[in-house]
VEXMI-627812 format. One record per residue (C-alpha): z negated, y, x negated; residue in three letters. Coordinates in Angstrom, 1 decimal, always signed. Example, Ala and Ser with C-alpha at 12.3 -4.5 7.8 and 13.67 -1.06 7.14 Angstrom:
-7.8 | -4.5 | -12.3 | ALA
-7.1 | -1.1 | -13.7 | SER
***
This chain:
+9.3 | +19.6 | -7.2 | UNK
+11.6 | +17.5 | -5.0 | UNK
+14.9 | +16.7 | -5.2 | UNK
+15.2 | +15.4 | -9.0 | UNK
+18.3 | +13.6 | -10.2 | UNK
+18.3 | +10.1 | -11.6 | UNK
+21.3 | +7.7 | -13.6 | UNK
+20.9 | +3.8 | -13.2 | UNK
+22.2 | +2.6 | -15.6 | UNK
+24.3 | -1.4 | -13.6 | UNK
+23.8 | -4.9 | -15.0 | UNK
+24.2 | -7.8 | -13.9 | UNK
+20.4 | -8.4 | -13.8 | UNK
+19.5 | -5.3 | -11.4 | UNK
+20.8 | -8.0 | -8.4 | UNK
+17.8 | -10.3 | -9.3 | UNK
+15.8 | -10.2 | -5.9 | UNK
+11.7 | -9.5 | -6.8 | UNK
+9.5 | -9.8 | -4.3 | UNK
+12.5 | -9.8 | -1.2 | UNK
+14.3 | -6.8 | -3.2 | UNK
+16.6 | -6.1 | -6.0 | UNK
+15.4 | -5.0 | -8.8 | UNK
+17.9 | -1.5 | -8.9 | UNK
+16.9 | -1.4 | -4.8 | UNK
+13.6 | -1.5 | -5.7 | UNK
+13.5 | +0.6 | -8.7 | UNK
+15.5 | +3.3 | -6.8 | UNK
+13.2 | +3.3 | -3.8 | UNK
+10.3 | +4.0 | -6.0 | UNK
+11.4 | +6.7 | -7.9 | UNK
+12.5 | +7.7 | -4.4 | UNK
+8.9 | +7.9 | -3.1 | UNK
+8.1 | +10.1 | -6.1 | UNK
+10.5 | +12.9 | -5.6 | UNK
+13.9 | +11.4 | -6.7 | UNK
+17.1 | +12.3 | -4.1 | UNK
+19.8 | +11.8 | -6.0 | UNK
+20.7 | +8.4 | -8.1 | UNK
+23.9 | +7.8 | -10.1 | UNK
+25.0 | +5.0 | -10.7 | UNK
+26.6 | +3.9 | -14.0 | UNK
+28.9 | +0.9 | -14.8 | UNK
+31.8 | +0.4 | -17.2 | UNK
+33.8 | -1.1 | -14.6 | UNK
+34.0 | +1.6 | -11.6 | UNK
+34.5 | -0.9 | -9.5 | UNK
+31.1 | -2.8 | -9.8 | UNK
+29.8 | +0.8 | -9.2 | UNK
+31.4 | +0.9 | -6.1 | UNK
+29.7 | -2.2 | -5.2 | UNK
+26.5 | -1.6 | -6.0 | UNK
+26.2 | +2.0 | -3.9 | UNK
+28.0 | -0.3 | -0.8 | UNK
+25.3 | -3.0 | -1.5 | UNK
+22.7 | -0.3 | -1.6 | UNK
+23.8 | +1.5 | +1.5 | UNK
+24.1 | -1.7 | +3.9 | UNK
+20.0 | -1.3 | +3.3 | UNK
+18.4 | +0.3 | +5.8 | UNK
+15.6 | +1.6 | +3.7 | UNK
+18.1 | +3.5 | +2.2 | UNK
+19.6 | +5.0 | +5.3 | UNK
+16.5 | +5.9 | +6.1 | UNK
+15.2 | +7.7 | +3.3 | UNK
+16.6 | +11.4 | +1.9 | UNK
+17.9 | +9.3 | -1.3 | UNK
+22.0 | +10.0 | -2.0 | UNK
+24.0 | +7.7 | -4.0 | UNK
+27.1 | +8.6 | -6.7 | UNK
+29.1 | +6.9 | -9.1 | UNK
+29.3 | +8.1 | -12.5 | UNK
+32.6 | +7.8 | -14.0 | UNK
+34.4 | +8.5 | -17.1 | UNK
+36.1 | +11.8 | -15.0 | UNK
+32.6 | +13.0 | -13.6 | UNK
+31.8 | +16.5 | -14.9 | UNK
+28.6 | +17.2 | -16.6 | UNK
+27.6 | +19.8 | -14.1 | UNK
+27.6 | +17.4 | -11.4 | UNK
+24.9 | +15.8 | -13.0 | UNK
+22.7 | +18.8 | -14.2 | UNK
+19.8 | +19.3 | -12.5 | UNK
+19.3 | +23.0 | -10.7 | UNK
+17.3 | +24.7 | -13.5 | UNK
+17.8 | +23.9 | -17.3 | UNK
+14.3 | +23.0 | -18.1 | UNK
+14.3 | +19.7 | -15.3 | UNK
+15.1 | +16.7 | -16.6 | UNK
+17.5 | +14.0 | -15.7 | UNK
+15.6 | +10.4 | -15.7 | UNK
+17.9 | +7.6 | -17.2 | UNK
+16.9 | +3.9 | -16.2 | UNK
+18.5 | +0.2 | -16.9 | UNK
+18.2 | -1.5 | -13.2 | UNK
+16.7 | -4.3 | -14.5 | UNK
+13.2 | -2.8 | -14.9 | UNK
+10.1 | -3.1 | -12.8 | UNK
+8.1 | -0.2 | -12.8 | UNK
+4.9 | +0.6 | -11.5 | UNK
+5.7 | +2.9 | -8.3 | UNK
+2.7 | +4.8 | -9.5 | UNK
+4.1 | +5.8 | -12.8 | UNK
+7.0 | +7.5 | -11.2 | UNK
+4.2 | +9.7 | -9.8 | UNK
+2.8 | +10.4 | -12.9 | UNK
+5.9 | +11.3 | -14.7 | UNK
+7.3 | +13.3 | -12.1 | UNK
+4.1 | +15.8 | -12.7 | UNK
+4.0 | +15.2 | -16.4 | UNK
+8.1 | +16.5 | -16.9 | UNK
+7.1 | +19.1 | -15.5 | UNK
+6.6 | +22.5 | -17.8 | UNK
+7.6 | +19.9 | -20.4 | UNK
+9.8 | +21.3 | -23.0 | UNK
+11.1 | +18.3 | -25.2 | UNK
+14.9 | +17.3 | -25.4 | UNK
+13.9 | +13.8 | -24.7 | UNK
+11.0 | +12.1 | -23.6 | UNK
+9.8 | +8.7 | -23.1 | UNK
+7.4 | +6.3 | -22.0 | UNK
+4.8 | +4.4 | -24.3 | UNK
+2.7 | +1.8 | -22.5 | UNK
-0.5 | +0.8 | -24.4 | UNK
-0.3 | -3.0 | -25.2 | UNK
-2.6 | -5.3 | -27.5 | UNK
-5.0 | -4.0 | -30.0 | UNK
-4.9 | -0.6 | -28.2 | UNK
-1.9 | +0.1 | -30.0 | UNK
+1.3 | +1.3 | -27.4 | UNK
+4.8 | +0.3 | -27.5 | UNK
+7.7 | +2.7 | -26.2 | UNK
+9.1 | +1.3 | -23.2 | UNK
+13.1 | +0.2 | -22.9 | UNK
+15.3 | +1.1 | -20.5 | UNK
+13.5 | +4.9 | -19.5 | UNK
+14.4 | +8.2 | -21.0 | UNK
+14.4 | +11.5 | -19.5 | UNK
+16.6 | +14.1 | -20.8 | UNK
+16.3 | +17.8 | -20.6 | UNK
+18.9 | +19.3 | -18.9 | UNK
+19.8 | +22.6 | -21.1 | UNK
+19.2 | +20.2 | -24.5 | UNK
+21.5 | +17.5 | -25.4 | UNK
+22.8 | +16.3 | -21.8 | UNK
+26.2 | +16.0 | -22.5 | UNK
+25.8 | +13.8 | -26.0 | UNK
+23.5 | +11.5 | -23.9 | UNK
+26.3 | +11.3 | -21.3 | UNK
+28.7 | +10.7 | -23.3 | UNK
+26.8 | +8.1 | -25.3 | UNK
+25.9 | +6.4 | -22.1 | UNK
+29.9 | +6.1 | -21.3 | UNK
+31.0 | +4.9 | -24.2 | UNK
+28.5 | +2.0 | -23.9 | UNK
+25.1 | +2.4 | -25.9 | UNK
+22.0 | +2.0 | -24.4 | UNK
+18.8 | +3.9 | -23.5 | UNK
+17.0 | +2.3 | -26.8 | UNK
+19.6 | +2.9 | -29.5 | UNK
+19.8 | +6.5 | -28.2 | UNK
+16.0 | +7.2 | -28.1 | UNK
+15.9 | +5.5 | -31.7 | UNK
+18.9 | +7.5 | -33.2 | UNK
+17.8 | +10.6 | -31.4 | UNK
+18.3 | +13.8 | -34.2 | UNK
+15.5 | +15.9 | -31.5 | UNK
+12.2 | +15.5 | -30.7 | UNK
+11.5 | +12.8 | -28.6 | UNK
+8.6 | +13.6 | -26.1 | UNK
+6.5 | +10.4 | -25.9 | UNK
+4.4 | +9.8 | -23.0 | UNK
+1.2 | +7.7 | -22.2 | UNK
+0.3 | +6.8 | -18.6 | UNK
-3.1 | +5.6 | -18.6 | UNK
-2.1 | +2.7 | -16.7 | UNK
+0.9 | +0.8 | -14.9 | UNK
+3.5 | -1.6 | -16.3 | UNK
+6.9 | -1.3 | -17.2 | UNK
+8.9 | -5.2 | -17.6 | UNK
+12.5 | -5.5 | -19.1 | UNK
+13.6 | -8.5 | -16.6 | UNK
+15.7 | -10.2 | -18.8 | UNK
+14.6 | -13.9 | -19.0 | UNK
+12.7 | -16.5 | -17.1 | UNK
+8.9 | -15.4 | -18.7 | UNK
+9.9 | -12.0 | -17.9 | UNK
+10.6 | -12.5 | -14.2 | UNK
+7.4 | -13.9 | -13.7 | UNK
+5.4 | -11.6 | -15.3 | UNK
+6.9 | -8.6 | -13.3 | UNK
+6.9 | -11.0 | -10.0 | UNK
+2.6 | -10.9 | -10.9 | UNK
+2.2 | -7.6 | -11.4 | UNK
+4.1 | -6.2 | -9.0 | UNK
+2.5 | -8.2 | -6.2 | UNK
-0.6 | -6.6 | -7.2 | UNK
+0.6 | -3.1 | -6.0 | UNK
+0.2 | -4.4 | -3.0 | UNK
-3.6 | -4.2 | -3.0 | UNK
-5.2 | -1.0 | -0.9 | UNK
-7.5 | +0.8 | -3.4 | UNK
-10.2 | +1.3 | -0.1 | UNK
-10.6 | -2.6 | -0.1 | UNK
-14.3 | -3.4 | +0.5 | UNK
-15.8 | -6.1 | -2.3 | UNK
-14.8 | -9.1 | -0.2 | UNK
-11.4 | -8.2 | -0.2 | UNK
-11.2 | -6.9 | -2.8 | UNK
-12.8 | -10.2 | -4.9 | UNK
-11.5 | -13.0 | -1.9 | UNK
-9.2 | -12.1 | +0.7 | UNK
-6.8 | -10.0 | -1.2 | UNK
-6.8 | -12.9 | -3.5 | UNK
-5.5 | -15.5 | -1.1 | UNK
-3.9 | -12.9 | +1.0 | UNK
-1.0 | -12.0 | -1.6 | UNK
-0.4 | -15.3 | -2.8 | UNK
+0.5 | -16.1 | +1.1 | UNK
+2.4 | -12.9 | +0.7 | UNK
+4.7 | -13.9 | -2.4 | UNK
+6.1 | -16.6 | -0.3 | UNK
+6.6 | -14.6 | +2.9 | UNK
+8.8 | -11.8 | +0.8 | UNK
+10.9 | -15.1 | -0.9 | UNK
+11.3 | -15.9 | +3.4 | UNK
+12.1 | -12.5 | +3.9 | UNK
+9.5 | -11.9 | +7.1 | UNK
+9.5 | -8.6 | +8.9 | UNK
+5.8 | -7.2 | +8.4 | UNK
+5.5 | -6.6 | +12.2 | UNK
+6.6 | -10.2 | +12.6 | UNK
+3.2 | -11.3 | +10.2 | UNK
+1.6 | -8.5 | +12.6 | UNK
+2.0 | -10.7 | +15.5 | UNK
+1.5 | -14.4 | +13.5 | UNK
-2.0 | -12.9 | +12.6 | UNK
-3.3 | -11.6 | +15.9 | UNK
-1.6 | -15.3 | +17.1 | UNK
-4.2 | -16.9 | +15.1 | UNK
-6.9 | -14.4 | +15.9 | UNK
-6.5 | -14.8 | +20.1 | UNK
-7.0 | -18.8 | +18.8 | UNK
-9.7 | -18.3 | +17.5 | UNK
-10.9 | -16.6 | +20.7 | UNK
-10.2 | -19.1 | +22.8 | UNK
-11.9 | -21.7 | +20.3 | UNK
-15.2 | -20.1 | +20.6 | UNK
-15.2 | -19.1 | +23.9 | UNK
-14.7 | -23.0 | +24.8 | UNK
-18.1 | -23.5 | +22.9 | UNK
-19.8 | -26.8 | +21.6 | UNK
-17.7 | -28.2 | +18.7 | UNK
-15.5 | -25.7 | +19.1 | UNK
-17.5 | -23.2 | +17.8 | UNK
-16.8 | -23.7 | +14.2 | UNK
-13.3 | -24.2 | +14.5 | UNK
-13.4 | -20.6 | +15.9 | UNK
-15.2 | -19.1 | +13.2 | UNK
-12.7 | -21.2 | +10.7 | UNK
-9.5 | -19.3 | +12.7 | UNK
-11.4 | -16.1 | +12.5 | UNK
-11.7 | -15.9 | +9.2 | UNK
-8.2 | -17.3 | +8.7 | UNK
-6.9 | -13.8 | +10.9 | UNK
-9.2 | -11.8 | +8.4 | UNK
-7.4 | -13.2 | +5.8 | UNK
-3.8 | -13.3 | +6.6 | UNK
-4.3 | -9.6 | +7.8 | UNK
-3.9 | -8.4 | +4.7 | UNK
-0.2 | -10.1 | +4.5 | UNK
+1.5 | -7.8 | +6.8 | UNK
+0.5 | -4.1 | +4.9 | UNK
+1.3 | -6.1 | +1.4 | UNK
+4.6 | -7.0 | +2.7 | UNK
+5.3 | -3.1 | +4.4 | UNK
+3.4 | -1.5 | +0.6 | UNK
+6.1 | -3.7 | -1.6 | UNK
+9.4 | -3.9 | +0.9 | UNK
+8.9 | -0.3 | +1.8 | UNK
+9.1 | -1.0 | +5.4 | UNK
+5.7 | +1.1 | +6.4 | UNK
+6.4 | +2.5 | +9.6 | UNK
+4.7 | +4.2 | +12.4 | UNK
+4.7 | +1.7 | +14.6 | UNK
+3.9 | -1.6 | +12.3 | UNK
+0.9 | +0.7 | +11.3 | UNK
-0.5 | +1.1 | +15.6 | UNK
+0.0 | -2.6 | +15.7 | UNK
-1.8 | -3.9 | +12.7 | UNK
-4.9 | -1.5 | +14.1 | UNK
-4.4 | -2.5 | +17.7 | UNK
-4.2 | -5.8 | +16.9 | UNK
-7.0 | -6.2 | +14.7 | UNK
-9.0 | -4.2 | +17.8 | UNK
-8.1 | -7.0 | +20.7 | UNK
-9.2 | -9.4 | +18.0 | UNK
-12.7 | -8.3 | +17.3 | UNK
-13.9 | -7.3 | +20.5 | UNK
-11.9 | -10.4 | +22.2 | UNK
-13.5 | -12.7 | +19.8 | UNK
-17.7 | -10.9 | +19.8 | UNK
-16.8 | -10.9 | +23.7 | UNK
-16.0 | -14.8 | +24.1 | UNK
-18.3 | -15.8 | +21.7 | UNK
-21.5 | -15.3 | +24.1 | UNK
-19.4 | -17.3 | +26.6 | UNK
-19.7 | -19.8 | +24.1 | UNK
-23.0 | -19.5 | +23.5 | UNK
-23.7 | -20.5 | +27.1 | UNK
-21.7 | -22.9 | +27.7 | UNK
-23.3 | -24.6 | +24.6 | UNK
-26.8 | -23.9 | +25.3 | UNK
-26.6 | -23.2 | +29.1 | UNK
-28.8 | -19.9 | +28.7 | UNK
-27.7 | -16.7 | +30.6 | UNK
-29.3 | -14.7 | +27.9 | UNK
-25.9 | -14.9 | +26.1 | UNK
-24.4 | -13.5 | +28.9 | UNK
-26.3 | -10.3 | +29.2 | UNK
-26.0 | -9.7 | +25.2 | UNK
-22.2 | -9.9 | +25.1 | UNK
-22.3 | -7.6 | +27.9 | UNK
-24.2 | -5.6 | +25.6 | UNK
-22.0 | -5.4 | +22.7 | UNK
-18.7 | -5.4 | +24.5 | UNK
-20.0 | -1.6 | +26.3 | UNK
-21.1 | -0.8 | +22.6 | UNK
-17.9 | -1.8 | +21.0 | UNK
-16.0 | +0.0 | +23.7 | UNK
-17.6 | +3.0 | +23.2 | UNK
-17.4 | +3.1 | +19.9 | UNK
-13.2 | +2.4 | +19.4 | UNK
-13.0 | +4.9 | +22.7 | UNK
-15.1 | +7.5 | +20.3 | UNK
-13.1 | +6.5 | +17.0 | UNK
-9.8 | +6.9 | +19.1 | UNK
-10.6 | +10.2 | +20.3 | UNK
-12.1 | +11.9 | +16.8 | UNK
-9.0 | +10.6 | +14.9 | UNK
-6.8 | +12.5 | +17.8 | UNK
-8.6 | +15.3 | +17.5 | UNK
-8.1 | +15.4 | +13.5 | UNK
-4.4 | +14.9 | +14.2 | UNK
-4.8 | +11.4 | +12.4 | UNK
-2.9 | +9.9 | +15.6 | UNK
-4.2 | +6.3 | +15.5 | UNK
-5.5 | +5.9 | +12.1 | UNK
-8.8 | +5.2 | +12.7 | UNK
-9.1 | +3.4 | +9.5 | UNK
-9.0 | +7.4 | +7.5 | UNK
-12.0 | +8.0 | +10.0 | UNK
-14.0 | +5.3 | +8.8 | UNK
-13.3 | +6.6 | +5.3 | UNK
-14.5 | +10.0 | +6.3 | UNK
-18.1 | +8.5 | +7.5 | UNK
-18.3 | +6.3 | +4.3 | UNK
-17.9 | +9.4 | +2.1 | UNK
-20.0 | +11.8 | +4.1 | UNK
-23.0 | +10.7 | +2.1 | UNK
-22.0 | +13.2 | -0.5 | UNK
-21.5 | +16.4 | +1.8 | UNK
-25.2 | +19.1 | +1.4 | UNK
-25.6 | +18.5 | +5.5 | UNK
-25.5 | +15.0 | +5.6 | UNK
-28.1 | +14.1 | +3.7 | UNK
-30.8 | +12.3 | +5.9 | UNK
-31.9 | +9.1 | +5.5 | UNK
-29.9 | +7.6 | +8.6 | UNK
-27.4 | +9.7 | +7.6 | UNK
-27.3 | +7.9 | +3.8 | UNK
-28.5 | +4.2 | +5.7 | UNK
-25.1 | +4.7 | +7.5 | UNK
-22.9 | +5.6 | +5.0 | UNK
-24.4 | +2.7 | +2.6 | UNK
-24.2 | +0.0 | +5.4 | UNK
-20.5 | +1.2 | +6.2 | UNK
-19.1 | -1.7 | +4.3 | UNK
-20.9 | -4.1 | +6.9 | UNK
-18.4 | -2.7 | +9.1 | UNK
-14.9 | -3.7 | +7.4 | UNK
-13.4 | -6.3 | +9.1 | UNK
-13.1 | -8.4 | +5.9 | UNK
-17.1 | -8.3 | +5.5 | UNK
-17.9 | -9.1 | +9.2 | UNK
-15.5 | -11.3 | +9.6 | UNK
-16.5 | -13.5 | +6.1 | UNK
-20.5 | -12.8 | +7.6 | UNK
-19.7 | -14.4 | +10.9 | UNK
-17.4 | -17.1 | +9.8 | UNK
-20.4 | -18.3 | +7.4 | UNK
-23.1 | -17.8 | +9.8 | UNK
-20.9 | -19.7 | +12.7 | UNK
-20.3 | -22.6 | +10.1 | UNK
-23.8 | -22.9 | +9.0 | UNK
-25.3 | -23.3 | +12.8 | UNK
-26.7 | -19.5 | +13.3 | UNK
-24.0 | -18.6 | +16.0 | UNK
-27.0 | -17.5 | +17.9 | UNK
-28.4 | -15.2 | +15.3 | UNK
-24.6 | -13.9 | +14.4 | UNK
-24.4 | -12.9 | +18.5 | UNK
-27.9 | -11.0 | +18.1 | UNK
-26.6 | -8.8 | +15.0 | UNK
-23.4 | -8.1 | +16.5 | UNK
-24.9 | -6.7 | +19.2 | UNK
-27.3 | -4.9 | +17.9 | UNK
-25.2 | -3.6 | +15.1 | UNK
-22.5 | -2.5 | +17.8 | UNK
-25.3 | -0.2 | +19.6 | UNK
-26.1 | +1.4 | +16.4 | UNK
-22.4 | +2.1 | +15.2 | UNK
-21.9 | +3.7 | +18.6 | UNK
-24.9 | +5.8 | +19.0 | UNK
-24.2 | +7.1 | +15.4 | UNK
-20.8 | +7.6 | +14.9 | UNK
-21.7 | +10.0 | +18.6 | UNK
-24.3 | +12.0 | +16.9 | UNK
-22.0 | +12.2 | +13.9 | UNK
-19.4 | +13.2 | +15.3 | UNK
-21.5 | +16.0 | +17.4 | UNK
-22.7 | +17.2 | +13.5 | UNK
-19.3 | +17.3 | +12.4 | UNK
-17.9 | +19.6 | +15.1 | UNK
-21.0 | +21.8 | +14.7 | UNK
-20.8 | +22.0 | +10.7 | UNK
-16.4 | +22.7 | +11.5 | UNK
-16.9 | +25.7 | +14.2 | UNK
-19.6 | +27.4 | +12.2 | UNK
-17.6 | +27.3 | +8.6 | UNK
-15.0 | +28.6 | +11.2 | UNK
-16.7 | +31.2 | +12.7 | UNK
-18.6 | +32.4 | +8.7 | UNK
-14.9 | +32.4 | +7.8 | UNK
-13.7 | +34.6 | +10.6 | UNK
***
């Protein structure tokens, strides 16, 4: 169900900036992503109200989204308020919380069919024992909506209600997230950590995942506090990466430098989709250029690398296998491009690349290239070829990196062609048994 209804409850603490946003921008944005249109907002003094929703507003993330923003006064009727059928509830949140975007998820599905006046959230903490969390209740909407309301106006708070609740309190257990009460110094920090780890992508590959996403969002922490557009870091990292193409295309003590500022564009990649994941400023077009870009700077950098090579070692041979690879690499992104077309995936050739990886476990693609493939995908990932290279480059085997690329290229392109030839066989005939 879209279209739920949500009170914020205004403090002086829901201005704190986390991460380059407010914490009631933030926390508004994310229950937005789950399903929430329509936010009250709640102060004793009107005015501030006021404020706040033309603070809000000025945001173009805001603008932008289907997300509608009232002020909740003494005069406000109750029916404004109610949601459209008397079993939804109506979610009441303190801005200064951070909340794990994924938790609204979860408790959007979980209020639904739910039948208690109240509920709440209960995070597990030490000792496996869990600990109902401040500053969240959701309250039926045909069961005690007025007394809440009118307990909220005349100045108690989401805790003393849940605790002097006379009804049944719902009390609900996500199996994971956070939920921090930003009240002090200690508190700051510790939802300033965990929220900077929702910027991970759960598709990382192990070297991501264990050393580039490590270094990648403690860059990003400090590019949020400077408040850099994500298509701007776009732009700084393929900078880098077309340095590192000229490096090793220069060749001779150049080459490691190259391989230094390769790895460095690997890296920093990762800066620009933590930024969009925790600002909320994914768009269509940052999305074409982080791809695009990350395109130009493999093939630029496997196709100036053999120029290296020869000017190093004066051997020809170089020559002929970058001309190699370059025509495999070119087929293969021309192939990727035109599969993730035809699947109406636009230019996300990334969710292509997931398909292959999980193909392992579909009945007709169970051969033994067809499982070498899927198994070796991960050599694939820019983060692992990117760490391969830079440590073969660094330890002297420039050559031997040159060889694999190429050969690896040839493979990935005469593959992903028979694959792709399987896949549109498999599609027409479940099309044509379904007919």
């Amino acid at each position: 169900m879209t279209g739920r209804k949500a009170v914020v409850i205004l403090s002086g603490s829901g201005r704190k900036r986390l991460l380059g946003l407010t914490l009631r921008l933030r926390l508004i944005l994310s229950a937005g992503a789950a399903g929430w249109t329509e936010f009250w907002l709640f102060h004793p003094d009107k005015a501030e109200a006021q404020k706040a929703v033309f603070e809000l507003f000025s945001d173009r993330r805001i603008l932008n989204r289907d997300i509608r923003l009232k002020i909740l006064g003494p005069e406000t009727p109750e029916n404004d308020l109610s949601p459209s059928s008397p079993d939804d509830y109506l979610l009441f949140m303190e801005d200064n919380l951070a909340i794990d975007p994924a938790i609204f998820s979860w408790l959007a599905e979980k209020l639904e069919g739910l039948s208690f006046p109240l509920a709440g959230l209960e995070l597990q903490v030490k000792d496996s024992q869990k600990q109902p969390c401040r500053g969240l209740l959701a309250v039926r909407a045909g069961a005690g909506l007025d007394m809440v309301l009118s307990q909220i106006k005349s100045g108690k708070g989401l805790d003393e209600i849940r605790s002097g609740a006379k009804e049944a309190v719902a009390s609900l257990a996500p199996s994971g997230g956070f939920v921090v009460v930003v009240d002090d110094r200690k508190s700051f920090n510790l939802a300033s950590k965990l929220m900077l780890q929702t910027g991970r992508k759960p598709q990382d590959g192990i070297v991501a995942r264990l050393i580039n996403r490590r270094i990648s969002l403690f860059l990003t922490k400090y590019f949020l506090y400077l408040n850099i557009h994500p298509i701007f870091q776009s732009l700084i990292t393929l900078a880098v990466g077309l340095l590192s193409v000229v490096c090793v295309g220069y060749g001779r003590e150049w080459l490691v430098p190259g391989g230094i500022l390769f790895e460095l564009a690997s890296i920093i990649d990762g800066c620009d989709g933590e930024n969009a994941r925790l600002t909320y400023r994914i768009t269509r077009a940052g999305g074409t250029l982080d791809i695009t870009a990350d395109a130009i700077t493999f093939v630029s950098f496997f196709s100036a690398l053999p120029v290296g090579l020869y000017r190093t070692y004066g051997e020809k041979f170089w020559l002929y296998v970058g001309a190699f690879a370059l025509l495999s690499m070119t087929a293969f992104y021309l192939q990727l491009i035109k599969y993730a077309r035809e699947k109406g995936l636009g230019h996300n050739i990334v969710a292509v690349v997931k398909e292959v990886e999980a193909s392992q476990k579909w009945p007709e693609f169970q051969t033994i290239f067809d499982r070498l493939a899927a198994g070796m995908a991960f050599v694939y990932r820019r983060d692992f070829f990117s760490t391969a290279a830079f440590i073969m480059i660094v330890a002297g085997l420039a050559r031997q990196a040159m060889v694999l690329v190429g050969l690896l290229a040839f493979l990935e392109a005469v593959y992903f062609f028979i694959y792709s030839l399987r896949k549109k066989k498999l599609e027409s005939r479940e099309k044509g048994d379904f007919l």
